[in-house]
N, C-alpha and C positions, 0 to 999 in steps of 0.2 A: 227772867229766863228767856232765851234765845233757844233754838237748834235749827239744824237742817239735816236733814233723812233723804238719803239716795236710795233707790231698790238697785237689784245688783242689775239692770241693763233698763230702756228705755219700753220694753213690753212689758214689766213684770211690775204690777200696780205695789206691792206687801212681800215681806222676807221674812225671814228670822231676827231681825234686828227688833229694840227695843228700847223704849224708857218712858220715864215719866216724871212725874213734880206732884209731890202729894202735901196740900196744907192741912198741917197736924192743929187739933183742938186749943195745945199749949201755947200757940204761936211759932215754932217748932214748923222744916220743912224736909222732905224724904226727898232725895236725888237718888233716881236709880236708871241705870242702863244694861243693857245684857243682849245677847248675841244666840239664839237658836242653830246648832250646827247644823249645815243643809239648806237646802231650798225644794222652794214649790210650797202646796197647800200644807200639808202637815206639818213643816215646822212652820207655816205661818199660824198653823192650829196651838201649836204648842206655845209657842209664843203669844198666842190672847190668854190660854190658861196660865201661866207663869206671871204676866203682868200682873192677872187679876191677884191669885194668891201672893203675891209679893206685896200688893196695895194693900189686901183684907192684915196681913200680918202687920205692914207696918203701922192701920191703923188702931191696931191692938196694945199699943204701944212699946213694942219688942225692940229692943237694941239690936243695928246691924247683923251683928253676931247670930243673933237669936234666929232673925229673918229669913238669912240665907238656911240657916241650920235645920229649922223647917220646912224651907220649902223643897230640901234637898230628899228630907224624909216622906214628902208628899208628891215627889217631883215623878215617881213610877207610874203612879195612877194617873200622872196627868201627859204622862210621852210615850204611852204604848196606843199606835197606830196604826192598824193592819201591819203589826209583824215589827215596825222600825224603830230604831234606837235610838232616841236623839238625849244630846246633852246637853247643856246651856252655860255660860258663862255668864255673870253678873255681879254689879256692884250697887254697894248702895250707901249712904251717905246720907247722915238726918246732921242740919243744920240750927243753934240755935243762935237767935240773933240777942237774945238777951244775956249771953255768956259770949258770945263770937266764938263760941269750939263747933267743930266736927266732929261726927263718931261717924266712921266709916268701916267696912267689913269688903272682902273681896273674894270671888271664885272665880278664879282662873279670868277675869276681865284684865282690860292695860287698865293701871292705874290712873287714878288722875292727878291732873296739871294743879297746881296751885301758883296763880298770880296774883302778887303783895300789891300794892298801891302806888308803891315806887316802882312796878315795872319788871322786878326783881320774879323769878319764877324758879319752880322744883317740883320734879316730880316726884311724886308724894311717897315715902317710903315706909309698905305697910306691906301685913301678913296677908300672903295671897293661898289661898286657901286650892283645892282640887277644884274643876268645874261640876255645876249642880247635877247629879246624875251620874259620875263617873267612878262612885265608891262611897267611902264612909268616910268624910274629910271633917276636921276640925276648923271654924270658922271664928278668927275672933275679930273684938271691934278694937280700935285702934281711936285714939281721942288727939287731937290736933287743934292748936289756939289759929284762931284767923284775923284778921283785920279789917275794921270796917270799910269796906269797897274794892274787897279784895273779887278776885274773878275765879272762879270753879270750871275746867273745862273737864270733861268724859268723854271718849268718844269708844269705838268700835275698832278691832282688828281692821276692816275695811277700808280706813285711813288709808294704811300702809299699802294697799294694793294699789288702792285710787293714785298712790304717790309713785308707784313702779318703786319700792324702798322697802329696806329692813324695818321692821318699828321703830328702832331707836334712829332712824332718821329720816324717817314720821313722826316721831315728838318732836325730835329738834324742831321742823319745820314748821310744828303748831308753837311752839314755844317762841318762836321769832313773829310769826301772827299775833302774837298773844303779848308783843312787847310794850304797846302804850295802853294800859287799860284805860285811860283817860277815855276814849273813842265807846261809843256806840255798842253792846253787844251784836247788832245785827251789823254792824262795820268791822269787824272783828272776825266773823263770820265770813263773812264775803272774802276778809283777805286771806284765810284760813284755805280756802277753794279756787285764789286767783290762779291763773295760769294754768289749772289743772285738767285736761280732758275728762270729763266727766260721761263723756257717751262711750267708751271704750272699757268702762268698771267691771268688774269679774265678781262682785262681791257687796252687800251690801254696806252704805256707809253712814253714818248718823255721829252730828255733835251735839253736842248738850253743853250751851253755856249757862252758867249761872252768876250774878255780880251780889254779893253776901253783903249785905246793909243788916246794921243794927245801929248799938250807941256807939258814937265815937269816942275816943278815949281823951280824956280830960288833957288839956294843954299845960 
């Protein structure tokens, strides 16, 4: 696992962004990232509450689905703050290395990258649900085969800001970083941000790579 976390400008230590990597008992690992709408202290308040009950859920061993579907139900008592309303977006994604599947769930987060061994990549095409807090939305999980040495990237709306670009040419642009996965996660990373002025951001930014090892498939 790789990442890198931008706050939205050079004074501002913490945002609303988020994620994490939780090792499950099974062997089994939880990818999750998510976005606090707002800045300043409160949604960086709500953003330490939401990680945690997103970690205590998935340690519970709850299917993606289930996760979000919870946390959305508990998401009130944990984002009322003197008066403000915040919503969150997030994804999560538990990996097993002894199956090579993905079970993944989404609210209102950009989806993630999936890149194959050979190089080959696609943005993952799955049910994206309402973000957490913004009504009563249906969350389901989504199961997808992976391949051993395959690469996971997540990242944040703040991508696209950081790129002066629409999302979808902020994917592209991770998607072309993300051509040789032979390379280094943290080389990977790096090319993901070259050339990008990073002191002029409006928005928090965070990637989250992951390169998915299990057993390799018989010759």
């Amino acid at each position: 696992v790789h990442w890198r976390y931008l706050p939205d400008s050079r004074t501002v230590e913490i945002g609303g962004d988020w994620f994490d990597a939780v090792p499950l008992t099974d062997g089994r690992i939880a990818l999750v990232i998510g976005d606090v709408m707002g800045h300043g202290v409160n949604a960086a308040i709500v953003m330490s509450r939401g990680k945690t009950i997103v970690r205590t859920m998935v340690l519970l061993g709850l299917s993606p689905g289930e996760v979000l579907g919870r946390f959305d139900s508990n998401f009130a008592e944990l984002a009322c703050l003197d008066g403000d309303d915040h919503v969150t977006t997030c994804l999560v994604v538990i990996y097993d290395p002894a199956t090579q599947q993905c079970q993944a769930a989404n609210a209102g987060q950009i989806p993630p990258i999936l890149v194959r061994p050979d190089g080959h990549s696609e943005i993952l095409d799955m049910p994206t649900g309402a973000p957490i807090g913004a009504g009563d939305p249906e969350y389901h999980t989504r199961t997808f085969p992976v391949s051993h040495g395959s690469i996971l990237a997540l990242c944040t709306d703040g991508f696209a800001t950081l790129h002066h670009a629409d999302i979808d040419q902020a994917l592209a642009r991770l998607r072309a970083a993300l051509a040789d996965p032979r390379r280094s996660l943290e080389e990977i990373c790096e090319s993901a941000f070259h050339g990008v002025d990073t002191e002029t951001r409006t928005d928090d930014v965070t990637l989250l790579l992951t390169r998915l090892l299990g057993s390799p498939a018989p010759s």
